[in-house]
C-alpha positions in Angstrom: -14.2 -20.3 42.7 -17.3 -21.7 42.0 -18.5 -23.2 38.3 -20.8 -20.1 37.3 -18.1 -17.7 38.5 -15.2 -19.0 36.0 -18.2 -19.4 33.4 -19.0 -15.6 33.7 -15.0 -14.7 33.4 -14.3 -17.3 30.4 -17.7 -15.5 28.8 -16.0 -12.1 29.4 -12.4 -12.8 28.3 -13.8 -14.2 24.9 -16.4 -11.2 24.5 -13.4 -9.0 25.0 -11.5 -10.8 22.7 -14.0 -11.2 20.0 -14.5 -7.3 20.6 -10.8 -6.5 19.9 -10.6 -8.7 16.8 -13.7 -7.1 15.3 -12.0 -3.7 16.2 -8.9 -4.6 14.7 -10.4 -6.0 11.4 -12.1 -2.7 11.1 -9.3 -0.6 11.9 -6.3 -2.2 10.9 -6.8 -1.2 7.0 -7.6 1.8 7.5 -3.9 2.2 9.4 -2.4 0.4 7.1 -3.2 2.4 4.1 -2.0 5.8 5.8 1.3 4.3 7.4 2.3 2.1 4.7 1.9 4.1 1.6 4.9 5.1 -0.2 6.1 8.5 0.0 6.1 10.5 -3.4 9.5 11.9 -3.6 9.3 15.5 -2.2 8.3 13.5 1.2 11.4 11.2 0.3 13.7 13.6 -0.2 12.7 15.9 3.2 13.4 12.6 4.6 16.9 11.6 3.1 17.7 15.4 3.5 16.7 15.2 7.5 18.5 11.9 7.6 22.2 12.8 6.2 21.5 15.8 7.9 21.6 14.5 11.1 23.9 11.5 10.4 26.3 13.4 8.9 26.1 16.9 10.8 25.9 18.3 7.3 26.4 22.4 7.0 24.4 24.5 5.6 26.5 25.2 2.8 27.0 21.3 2.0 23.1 20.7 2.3 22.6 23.4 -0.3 24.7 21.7 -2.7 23.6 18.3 -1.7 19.7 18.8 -1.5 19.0 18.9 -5.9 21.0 15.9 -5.9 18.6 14.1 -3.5 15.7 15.6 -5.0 16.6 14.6 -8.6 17.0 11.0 -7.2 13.9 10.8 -5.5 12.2 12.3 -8.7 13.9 9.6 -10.6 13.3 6.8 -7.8 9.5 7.7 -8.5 9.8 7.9 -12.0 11.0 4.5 -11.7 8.8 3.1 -9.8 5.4 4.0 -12.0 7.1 2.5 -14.9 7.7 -0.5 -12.9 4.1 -0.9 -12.2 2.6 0.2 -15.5 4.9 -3.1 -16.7 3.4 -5.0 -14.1 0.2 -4.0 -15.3 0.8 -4.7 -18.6 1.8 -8.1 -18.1 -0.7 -8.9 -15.7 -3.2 -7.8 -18.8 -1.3 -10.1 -20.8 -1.6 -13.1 -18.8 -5.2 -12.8 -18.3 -5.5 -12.5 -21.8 -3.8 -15.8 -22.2 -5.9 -17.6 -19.5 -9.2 -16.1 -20.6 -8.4 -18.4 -24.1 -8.7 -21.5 -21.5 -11.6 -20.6 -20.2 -15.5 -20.7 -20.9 -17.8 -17.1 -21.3 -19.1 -17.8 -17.6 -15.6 -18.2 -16.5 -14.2 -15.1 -18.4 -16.7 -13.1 -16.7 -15.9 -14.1 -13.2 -12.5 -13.6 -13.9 -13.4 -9.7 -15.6 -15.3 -9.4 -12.3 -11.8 -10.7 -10.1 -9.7 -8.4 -12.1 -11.9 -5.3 -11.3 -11.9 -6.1 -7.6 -8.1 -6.5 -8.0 -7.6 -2.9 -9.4 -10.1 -1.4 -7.3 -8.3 -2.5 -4.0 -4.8 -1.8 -5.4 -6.1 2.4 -6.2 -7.6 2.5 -2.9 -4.7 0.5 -0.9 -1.0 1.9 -2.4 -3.0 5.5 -4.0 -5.9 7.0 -1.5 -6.6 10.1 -3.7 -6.3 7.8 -7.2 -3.4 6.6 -8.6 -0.8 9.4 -10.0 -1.2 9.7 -14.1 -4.2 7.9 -16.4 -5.7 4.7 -14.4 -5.1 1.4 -15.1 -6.6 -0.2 -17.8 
């Protein structure tokens, strides 16, 4: 093989590769945000329900008295969780409230600036449509 010739392939495997990282930083969040969301709890509890279903080889009968169960849990796992994050929120707010006393107005901005950023991915990462109940603050 002559110099040109493995020149022209080396060229073309790292166009190929540069290609499919490009591709992949363009795609991979948008995949990511529909597969890795968390199911609100009717999609949980179809899921549980399918699951012991199957596992178990549950009757109709015994689904029937099993299925509010699920879905009260689920309600409650969700419930749960938004509480969870509001407190998360809340102390996030609180530390940034401490730190902004350390720092000076052009630094309190950029940090304002940081925090909006911060917010604005977390809607649009974990809550497509806008997070369920009043945004955060």
């Amino acid at each position: 093989m002559n110099k040109s010739r493995a020149l022209r392939i080396a060229l073309y495997a790292g166009l190929i590769f540069f290609a499919g990282a490009i591709t992949g930083a363009l795609v991979a969040p948008m995949v990511g945000r529909h597969f890795m969301r968390l199911p609100d709890s009717h999609q949980l509890s179809r899921l549980m329900l399918a699951h012991l279903r199957s596992g178990l080889d549950l009757t109709a009968e015994q689904e029937e008295k099993i299925k509010p169960l699920v879905e009260k849990s689920c309600a409650e796992m969700e419930a749960i969780h938004h509480q969870t994050m509001q407190r998360v929120v809340e102390r996030l707010n609180e530390t940034s409230e401490k730190i902004s006393a350390f720092l000076t107005a052009e630094q309190k901005v950029k940090l304002k600036k940081m925090e909006a950023q911060h917010r604005l991915h977390l809607r649009h990462f974990h809550h497509p449509g806008g997070p369920p109940g009043p945004p955060p603050p």
